[in-house]
GULOLO-788110 format. One line per 4 residues: number of its first residue (from 1); their letters; for each residue x, y, z of N, C-alpha, C. Coordinates in steps of 0.1 Angstrom, whole numbers, plus 2048, in hexadecimal, padded with zeros to 3 digits. Layout:
// GULOLO-788110
NUM> A> X Y Z X Y Z X Y Z ~ ...;
//
This chain:
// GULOLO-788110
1> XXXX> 256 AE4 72F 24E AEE 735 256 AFA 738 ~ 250 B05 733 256 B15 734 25A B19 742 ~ 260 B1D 746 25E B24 759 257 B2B 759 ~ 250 B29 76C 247 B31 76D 24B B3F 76D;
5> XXXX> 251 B41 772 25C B4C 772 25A B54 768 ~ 25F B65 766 261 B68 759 26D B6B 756 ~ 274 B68 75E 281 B68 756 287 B5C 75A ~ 292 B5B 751 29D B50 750 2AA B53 752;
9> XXXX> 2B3 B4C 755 2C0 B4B 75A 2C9 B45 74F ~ 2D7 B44 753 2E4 B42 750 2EB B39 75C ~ 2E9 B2E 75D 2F0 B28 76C 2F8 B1D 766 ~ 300 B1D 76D 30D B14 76E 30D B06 77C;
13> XXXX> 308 AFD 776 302 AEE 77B 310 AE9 781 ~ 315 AE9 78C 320 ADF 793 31A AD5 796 ~ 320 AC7 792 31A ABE 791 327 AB4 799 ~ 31F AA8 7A0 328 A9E 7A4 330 AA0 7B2;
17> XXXX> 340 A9A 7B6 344 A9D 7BF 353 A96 7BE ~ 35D A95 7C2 36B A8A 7CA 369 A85 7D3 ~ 35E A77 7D5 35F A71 7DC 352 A65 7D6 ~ 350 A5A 7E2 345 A4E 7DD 33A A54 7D9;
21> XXXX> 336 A5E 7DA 326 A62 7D7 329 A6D 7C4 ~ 331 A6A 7C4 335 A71 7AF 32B A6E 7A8 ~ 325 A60 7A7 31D A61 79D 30D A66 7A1 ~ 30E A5F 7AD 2FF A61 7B1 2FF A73 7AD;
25> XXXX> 309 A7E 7B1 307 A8A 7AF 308 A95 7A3 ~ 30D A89 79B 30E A8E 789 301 A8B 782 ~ 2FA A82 785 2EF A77 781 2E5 A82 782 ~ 2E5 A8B 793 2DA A94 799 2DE A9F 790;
29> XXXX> 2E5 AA1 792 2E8 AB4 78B 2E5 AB6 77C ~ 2E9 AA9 776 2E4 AAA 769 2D5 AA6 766 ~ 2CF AA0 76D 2BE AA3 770 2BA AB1 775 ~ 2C1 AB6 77C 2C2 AC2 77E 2C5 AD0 775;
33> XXXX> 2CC ACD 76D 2CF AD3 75E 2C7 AD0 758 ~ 2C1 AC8 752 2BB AC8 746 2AE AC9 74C ~ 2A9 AC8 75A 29B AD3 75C 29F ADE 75B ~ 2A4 AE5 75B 2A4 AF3 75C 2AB AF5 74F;
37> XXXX> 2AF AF1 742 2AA AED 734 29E AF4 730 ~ 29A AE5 736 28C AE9 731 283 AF1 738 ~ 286 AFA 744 281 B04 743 284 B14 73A ~ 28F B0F 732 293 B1A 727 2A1 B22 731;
41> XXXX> 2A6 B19 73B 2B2 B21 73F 2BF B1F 73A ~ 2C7 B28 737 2D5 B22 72E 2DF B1E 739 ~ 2E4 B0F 737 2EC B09 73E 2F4 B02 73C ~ 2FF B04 743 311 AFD 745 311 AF4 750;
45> XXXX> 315 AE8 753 318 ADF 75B 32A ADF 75A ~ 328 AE1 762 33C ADE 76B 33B AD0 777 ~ 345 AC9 777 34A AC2 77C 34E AC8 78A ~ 34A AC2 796 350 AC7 7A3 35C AC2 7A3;
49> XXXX> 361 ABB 79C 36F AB2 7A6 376 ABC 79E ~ 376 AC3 793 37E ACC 787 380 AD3 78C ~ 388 AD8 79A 389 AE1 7A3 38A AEC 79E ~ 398 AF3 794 39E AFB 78B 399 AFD 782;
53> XXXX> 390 AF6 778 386 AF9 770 37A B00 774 ~ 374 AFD 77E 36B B01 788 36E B11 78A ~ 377 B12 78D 37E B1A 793 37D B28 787 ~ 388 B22 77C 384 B2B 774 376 B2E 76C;
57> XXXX> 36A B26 770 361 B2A 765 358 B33 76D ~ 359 B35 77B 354 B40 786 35C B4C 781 ~ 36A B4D 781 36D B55 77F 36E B5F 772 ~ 367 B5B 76A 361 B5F 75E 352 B64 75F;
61> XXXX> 350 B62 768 342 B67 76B 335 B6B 75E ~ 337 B5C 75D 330 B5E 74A 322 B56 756 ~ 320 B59 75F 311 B4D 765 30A B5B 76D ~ 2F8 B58 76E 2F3 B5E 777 2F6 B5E 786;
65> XXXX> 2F5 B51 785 2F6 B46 792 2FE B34 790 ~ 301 B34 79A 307 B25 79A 2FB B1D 7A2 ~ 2FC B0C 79E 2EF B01 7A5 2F6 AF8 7A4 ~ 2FB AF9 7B1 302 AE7 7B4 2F9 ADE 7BF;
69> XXXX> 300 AD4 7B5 2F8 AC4 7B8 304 ABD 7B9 ~ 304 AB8 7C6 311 AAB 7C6 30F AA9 7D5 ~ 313 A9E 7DC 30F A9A 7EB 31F A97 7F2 ~ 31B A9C 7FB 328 A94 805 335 A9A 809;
73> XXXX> 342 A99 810 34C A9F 80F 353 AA4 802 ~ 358 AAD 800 361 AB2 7F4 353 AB4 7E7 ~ 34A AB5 7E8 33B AB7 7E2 336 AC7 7E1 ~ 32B ACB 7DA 327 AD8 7DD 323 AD7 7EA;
77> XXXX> 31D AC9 7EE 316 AC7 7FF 31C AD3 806 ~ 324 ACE 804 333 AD7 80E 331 AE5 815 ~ 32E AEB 807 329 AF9 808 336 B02 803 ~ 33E AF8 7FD 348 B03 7F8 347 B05 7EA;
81> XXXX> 33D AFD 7E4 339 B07 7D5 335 B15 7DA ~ 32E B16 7E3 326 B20 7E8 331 B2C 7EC ~ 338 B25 7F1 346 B32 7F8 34D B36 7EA ~ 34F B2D 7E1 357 B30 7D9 34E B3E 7CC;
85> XXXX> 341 B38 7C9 33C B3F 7C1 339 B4D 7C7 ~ 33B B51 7D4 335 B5D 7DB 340 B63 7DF ~ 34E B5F 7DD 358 B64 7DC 35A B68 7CD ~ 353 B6A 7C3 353 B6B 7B5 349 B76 7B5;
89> XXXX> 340 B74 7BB 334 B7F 7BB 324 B78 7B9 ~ 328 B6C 7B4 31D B64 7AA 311 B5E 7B4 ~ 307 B60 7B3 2FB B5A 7BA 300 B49 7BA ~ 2FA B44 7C9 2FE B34 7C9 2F1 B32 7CB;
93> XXXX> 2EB B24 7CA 2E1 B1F 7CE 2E6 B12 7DB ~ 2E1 B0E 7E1 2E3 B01 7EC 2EB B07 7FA ~ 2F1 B01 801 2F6 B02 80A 301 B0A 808 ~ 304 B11 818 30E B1B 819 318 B0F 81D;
97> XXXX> 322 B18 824 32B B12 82C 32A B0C 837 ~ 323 B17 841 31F B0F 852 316 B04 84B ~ 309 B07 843 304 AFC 844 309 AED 843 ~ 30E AEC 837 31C AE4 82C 321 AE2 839;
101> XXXX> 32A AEA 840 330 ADD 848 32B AD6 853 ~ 31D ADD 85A 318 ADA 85E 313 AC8 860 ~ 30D AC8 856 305 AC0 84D 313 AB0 847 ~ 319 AB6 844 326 AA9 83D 329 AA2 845;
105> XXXX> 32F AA8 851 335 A9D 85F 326 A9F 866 ~ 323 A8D 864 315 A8A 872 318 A8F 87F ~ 322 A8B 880 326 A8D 890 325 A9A 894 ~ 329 AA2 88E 32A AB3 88F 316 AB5 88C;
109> XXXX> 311 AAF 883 304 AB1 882 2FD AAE 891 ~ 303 AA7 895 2F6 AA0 89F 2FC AA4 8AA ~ 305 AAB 8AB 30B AB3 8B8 2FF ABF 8B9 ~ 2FE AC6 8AB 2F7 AD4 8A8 2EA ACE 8AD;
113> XXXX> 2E5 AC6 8A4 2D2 AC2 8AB 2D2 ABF 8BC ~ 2DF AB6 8BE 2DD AB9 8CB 2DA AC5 8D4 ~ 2E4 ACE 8D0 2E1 AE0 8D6 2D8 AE5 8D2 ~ 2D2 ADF 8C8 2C8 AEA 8C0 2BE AE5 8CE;
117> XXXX> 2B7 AD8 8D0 2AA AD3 8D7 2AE AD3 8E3 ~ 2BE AD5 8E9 2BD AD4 8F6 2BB ADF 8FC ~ 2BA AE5 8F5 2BD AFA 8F9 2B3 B01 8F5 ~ 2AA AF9 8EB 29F B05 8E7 293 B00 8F2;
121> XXXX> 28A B0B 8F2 282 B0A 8FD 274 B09 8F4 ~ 274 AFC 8EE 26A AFA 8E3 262 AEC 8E7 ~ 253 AF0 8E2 24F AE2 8E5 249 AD8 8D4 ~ 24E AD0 8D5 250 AC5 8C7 246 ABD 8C7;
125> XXXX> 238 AC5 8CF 22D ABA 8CE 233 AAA 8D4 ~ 22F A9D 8CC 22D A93 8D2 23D A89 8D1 ~ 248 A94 8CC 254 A8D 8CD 25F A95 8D2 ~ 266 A8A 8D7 274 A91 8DF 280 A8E 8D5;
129> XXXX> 28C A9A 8D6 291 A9C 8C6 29E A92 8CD ~ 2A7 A8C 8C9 2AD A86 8CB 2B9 A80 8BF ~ 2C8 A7E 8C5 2CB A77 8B8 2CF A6A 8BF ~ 2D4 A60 8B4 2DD A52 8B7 2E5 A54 8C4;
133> XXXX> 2E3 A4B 8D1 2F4 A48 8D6 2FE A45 8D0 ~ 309 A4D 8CF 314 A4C 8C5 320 A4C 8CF ~ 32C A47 8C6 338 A44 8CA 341 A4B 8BC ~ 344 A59 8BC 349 A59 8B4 35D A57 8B1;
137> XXXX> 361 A4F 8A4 36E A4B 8A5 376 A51 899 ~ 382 A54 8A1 386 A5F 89B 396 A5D 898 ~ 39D A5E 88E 3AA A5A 88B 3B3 A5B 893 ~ 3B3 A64 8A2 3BE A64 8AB 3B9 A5D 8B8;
141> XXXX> 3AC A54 8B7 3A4 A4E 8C5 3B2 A45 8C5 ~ 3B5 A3F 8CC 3B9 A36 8D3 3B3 A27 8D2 ~ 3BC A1A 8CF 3B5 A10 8D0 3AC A0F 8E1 ~ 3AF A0E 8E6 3AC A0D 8F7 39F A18 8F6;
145> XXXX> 39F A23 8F0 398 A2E 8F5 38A A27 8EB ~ 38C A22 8E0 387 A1B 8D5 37D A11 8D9 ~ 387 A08 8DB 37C 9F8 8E5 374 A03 8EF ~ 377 A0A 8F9 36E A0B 901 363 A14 8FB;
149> XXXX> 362 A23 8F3 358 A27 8EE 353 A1B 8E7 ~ 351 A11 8DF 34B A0B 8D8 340 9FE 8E7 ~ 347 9FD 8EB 346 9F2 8F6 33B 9FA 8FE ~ 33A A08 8FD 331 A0D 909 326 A11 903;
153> XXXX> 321 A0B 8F5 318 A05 8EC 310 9FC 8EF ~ 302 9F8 8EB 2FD 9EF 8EB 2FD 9E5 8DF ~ 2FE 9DB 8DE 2FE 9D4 8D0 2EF 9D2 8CC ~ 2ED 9D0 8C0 2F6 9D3 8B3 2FB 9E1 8B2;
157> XXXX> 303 9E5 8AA 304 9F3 8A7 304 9F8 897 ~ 309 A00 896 307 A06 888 314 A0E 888 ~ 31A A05 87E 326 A14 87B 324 A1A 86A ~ 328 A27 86C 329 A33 860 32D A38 85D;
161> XXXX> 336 A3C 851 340 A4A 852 33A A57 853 ~ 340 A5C 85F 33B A6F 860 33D A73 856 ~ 33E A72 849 33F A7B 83C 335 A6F 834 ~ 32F A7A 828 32C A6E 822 31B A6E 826;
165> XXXX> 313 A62 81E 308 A64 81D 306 A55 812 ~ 2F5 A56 812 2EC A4E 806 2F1 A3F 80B ~ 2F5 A41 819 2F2 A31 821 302 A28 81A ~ 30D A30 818 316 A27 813 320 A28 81C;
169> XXXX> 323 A17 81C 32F A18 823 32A A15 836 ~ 31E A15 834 318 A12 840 31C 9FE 845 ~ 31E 9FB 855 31E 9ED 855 317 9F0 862 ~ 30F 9E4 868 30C 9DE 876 313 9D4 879;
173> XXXX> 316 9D2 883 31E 9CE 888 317 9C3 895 ~ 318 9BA 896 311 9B0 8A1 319 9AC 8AD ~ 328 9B2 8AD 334 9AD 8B6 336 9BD 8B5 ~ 33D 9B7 8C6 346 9C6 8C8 357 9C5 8C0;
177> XXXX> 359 9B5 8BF 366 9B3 8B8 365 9B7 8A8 ~ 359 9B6 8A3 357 9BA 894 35B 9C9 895 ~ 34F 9D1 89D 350 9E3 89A 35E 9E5 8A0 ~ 364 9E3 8A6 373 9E8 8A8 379 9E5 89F;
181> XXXX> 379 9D9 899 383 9D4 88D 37D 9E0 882 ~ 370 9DF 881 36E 9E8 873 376 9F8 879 ~ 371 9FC 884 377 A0A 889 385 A0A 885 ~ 38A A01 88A 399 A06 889 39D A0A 87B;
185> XXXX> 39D 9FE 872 39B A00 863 396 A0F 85F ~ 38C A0E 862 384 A22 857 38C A2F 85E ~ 38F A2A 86A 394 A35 871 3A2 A3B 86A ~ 3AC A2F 865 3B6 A2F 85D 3B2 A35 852;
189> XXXX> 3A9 A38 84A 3AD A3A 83C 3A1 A43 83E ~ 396 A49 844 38B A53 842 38F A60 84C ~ 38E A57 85D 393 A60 868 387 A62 86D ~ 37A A5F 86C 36D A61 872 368 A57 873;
193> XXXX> 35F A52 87A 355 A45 87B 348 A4A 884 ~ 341 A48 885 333 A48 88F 32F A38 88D ~ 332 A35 89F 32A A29 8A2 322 A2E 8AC ~ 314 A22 8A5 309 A27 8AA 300 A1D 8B0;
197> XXXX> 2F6 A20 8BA 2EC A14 8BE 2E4 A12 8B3 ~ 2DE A07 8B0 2DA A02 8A3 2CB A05 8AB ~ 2C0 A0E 8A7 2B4 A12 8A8 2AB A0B 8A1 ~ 2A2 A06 8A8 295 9FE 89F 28C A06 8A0;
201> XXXX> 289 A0D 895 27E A18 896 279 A1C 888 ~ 26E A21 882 26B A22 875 271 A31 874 ~ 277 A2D 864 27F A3C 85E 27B A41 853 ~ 27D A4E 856 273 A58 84D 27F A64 84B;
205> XXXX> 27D A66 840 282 A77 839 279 A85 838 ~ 280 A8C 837 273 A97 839 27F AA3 82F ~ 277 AA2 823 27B AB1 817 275 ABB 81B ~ 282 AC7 817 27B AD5 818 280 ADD 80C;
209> XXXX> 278 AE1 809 27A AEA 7F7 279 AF4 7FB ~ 284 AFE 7F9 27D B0D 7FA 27E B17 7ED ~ 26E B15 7EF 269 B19 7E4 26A B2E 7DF ~ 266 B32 7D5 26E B3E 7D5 266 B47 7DF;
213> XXXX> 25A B48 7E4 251 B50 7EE 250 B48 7F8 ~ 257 B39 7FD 251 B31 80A 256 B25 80D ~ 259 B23 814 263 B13 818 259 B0C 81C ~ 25B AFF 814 24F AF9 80E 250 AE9 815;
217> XXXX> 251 ADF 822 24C AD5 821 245 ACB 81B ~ 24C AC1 815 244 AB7 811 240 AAB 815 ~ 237 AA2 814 235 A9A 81D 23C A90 822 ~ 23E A8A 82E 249 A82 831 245 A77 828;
221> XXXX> 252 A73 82A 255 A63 823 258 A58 82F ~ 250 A51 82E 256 A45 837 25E A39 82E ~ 266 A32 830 270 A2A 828 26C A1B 830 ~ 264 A14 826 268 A06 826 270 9FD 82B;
225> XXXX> 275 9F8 838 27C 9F2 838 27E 9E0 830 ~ 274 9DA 832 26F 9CE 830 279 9C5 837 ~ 27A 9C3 843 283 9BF 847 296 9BC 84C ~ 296 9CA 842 2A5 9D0 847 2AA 9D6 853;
229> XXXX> 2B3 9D6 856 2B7 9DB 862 2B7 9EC 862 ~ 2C3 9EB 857 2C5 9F8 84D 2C1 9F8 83C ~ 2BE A03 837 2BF 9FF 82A 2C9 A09 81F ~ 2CB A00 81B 2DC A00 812 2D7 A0D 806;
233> XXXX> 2E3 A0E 7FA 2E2 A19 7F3 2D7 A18 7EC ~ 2D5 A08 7E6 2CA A03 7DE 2BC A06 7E0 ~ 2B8 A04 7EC 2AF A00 7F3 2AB A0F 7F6 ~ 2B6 A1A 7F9 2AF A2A 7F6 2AF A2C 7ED;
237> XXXX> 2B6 A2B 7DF 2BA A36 7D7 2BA A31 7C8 ~ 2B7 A1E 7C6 2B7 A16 7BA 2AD A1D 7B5 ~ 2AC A16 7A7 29D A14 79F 291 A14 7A6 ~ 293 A09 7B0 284 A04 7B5 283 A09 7C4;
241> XXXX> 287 A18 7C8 28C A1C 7D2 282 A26 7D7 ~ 277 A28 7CE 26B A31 7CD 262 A26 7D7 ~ 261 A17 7D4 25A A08 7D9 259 A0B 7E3 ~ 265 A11 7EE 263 A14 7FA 25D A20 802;
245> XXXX> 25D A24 7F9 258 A32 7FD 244 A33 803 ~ 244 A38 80D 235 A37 813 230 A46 819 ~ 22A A4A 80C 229 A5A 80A 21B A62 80E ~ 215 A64 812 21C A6A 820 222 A63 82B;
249> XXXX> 22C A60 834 228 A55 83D 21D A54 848 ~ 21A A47 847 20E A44 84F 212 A48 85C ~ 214 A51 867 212 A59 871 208 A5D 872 ~ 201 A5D 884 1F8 A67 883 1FA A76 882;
253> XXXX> 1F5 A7F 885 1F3 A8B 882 1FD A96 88A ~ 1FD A91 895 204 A97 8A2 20E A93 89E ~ 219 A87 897 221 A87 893 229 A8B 88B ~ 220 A8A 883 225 A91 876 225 AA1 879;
257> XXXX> 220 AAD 87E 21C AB4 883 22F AB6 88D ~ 231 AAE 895 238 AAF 89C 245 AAF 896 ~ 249 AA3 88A 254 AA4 882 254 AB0 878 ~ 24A AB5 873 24B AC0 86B 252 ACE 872;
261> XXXX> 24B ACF 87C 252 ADD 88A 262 AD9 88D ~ 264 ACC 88E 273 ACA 88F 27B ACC 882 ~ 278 AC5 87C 281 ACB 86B 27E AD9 86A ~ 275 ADE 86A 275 AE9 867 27C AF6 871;
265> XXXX> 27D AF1 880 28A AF5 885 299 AF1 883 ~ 29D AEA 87D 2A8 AE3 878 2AC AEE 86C ~ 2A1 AF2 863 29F AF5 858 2A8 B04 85A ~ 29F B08 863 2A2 B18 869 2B2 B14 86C;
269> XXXX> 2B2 B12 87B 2C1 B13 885 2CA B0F 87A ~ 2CB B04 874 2D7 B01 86C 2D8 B0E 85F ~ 2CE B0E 85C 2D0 B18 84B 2D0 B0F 83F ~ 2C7 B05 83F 2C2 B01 833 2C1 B04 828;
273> XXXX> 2BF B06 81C 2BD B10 80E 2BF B04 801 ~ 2B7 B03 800 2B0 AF8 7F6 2AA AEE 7F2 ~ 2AA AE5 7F3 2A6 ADB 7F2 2A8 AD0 7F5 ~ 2A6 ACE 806 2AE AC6 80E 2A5 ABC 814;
277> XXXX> 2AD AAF 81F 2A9 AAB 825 2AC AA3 832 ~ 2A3 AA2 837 2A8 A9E 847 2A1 A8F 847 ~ 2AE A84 84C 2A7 A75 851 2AB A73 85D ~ 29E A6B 865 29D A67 875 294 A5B 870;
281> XXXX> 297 A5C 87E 28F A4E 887 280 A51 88E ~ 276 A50 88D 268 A4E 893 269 A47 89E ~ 268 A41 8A7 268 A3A 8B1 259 A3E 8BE ~ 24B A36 8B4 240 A3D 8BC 240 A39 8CA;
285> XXXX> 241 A2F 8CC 242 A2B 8E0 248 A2F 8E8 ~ 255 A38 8E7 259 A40 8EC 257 A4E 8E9 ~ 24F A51 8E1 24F A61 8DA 25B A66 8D7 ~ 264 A60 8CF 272 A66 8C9 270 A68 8BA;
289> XXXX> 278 A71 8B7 27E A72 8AD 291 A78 8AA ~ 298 A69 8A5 2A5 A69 8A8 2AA A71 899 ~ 2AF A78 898 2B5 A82 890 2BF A79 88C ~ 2BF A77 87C 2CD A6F 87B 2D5 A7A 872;
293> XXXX> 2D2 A7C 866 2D9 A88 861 2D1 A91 858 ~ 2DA A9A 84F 2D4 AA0 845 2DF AA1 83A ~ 2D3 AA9 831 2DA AA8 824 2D5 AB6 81E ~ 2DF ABE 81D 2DC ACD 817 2DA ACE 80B;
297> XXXX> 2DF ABF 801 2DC AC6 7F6 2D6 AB5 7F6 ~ 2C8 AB2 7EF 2BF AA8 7F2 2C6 AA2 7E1 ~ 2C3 A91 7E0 2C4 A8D 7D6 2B6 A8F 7CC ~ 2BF A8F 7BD 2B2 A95 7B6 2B2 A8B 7AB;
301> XXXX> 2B5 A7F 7AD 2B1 A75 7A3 29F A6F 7A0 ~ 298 A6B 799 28F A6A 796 28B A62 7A3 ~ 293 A54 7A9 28A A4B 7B7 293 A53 7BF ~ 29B A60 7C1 29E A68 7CF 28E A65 7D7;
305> XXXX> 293 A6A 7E8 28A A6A 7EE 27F A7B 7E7 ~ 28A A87 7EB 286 A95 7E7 27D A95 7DF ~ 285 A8E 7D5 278 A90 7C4 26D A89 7C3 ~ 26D A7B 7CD 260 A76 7D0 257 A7C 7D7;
309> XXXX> 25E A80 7E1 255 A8C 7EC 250 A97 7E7 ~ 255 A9B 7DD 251 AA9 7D6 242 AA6 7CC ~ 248 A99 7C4 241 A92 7BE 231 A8F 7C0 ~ 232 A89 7CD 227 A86 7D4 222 A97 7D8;
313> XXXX> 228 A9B 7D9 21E AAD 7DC 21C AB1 7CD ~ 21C AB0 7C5 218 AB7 7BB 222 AC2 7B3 ~ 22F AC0 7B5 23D AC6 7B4 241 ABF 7AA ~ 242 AC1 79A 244 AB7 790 25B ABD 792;
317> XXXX> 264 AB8 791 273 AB6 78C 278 AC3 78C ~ 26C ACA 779 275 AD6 777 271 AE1 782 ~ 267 ADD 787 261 AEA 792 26B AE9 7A1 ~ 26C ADC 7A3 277 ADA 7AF 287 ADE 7A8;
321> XXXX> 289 ADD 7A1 297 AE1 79A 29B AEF 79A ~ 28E AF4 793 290 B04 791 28E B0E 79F ~ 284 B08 7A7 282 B0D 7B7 294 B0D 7C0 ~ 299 B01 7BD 2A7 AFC 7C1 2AF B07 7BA;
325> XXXX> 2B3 B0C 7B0 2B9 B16 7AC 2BC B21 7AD ~ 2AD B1F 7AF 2AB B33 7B3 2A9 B36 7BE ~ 2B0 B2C 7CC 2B4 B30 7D5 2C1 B3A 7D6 ~ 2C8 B35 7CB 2D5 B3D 7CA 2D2 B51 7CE;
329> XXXX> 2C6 B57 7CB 2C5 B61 7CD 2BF B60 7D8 ~ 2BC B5A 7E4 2B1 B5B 7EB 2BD B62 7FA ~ 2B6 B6B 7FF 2C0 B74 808 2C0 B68 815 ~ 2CD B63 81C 2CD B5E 827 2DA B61 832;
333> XXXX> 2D4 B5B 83A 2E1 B60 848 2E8 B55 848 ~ 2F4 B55 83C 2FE B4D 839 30D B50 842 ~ 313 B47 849 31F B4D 84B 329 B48 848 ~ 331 B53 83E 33D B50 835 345 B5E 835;
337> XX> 350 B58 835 35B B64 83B 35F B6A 82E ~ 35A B68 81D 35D B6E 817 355 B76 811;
//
């Protein structure tokens, strides 16, 4: 299919990342290249981990614009494709830098939504914005200081690396002697952990595409658990990973209504820019909704949540791909020191 567009581009596709999330981010970008292919745009895919390659094919300035796709620390997530290409001159598309680092470390994320809802003088309709009780563990905590943040938890809990994403690497924990033992361990070799109260509440995603005249909501997704506690990478992101998906979710009106005004302040304060997304927790008997994280630059595999959600709106791949790109020109209040 032609672009709607009338003209066409020259972009340079960063794909992937250095770290567990490589393929899942090479897999996306190159679905992401060859839509915009076939929308008749001429395209180069680079390697994010090819730092110095990278490096020089910006500085040759043979591209319109750059379109990275890759998730997680040392990733375009990051938002240092974005610093790097605008130190070049070159239009970026996805996240800047505040957002990027915003967004990578949970813990830093969920500090920000905390000040975002505790300080704005906003009403969220039928939910109170909220994140996880957290303990977060950090490579210089102290064993002593360790047991007791974890201990002043309720069981079960949930531990996670503050970097990182697509549910990996995640354990629960049913002993306080298990999550210390695992703490101590990740703290050595990553230096971040978030342990968390294990929440029983139905979880939902919420995509935002911004489209080239209008930032576009799609409808939430609620995720299947079928009796999981958590659900693993499979269970989001496999083959059969669309199975779970319940499009729109069954929410009433005032809810849905109420999560849409929250993401879409999230969307704003942080500085959002393409095709992202935000997962929480529903919890209707208490009217919460617990903010767990986001994701600046959304997965764009065929069972991604984003591409389902787009999908279900009437948003076919190359229209979500090419909308994603050509944020690279879209004017925003980015802040980067170069």
């Amino acid at each position: 299919m032609k672009s709607s567009h009338s003209k066409t581009y020259s972009a340079l596709v960063v794909v992937g990342s250095a770290n567990e999330e490589r393929a899942f981010g090479i897999t996306s970008g190159q679905r992401v290249a060859q839509a915009l292919k076939n929308r008749g745009w001429s395209i180069t895919v680079a390697d994010a981990a090819q730092k110095m390659d990278l490096i020089k094919q910006m500085s040759d300035k043979q591209f319109d614009l750059v379109v990275p796709v890759g998730f997680g620390l040392n990733s375009p997530e990051d938002g240092t494709i974005f610093t790097v290409a605008k130190f070049f001159g070159i239009p970026c598309a996805g996240p800047g830098p505040f957002c990027g680092a915003v967004c990578t470390d949970k813990s830093i994320f969920q500090s920000v939504v905390r000040g975002i809802f505790d300080s704005a003088d906003s009403n969220n309709g039928r939910l109170y914005v909220r994140t996880p009780n957290t303990f977060l563990v950090s490579r210089f905590a102290s064993r002593d200081a360790l047991e007791k943040g974890i201990q002043s938890l309720p069981l079960p809990l949930v531990l996670k690396p503050a970097y990182g994403g697509s549910s990996i690497g995640i354990l629960i924990a049913g002993t306080y002697g298990e999550a210390i033992e695992h703490a101590n361990k990740v703290k050595e070799s990553t230096g971040r952990l978030l342990v968390q109260e294990l929440i029983s509440a139905r979880e939902i995603s919420s995509t935002i595409i911004d489209m080239p005249d209008h930032v576009h909501l799609c409808p939430l997704v609620e995720l299947e658990k079928r009796g999981s506690l958590i659900l693993d990478y499979d269970a989001k992101f496999g083959v059969s990973a669309t199975s779970r998906h319940m499009i729109p979710a069954p929410f009433p009106p005032d809810i849905t209504d109420a999560v849409k005004r929250i993401v879409s302040t999230l969307h704003s304060a942080i500085g959002f820019c393409g095709v992202t997304r935000v997962d929480a927790l529903i919890d209707e008997d208490k009217s919460e909704m617990i903010v767990l994280e986001a994701n600046p630059i959304a997965g764009m595999l065929e069972s991604s949540i984003a591409t389902d959600a787009a999908r279900a709106d009437g948003i076919d791949f190359e229209t979500l791909a090419e909308a994603y790109a050509l944020t690279a020109f879209r004017v925003r209040e980015e802040v980067c020191l170069l």
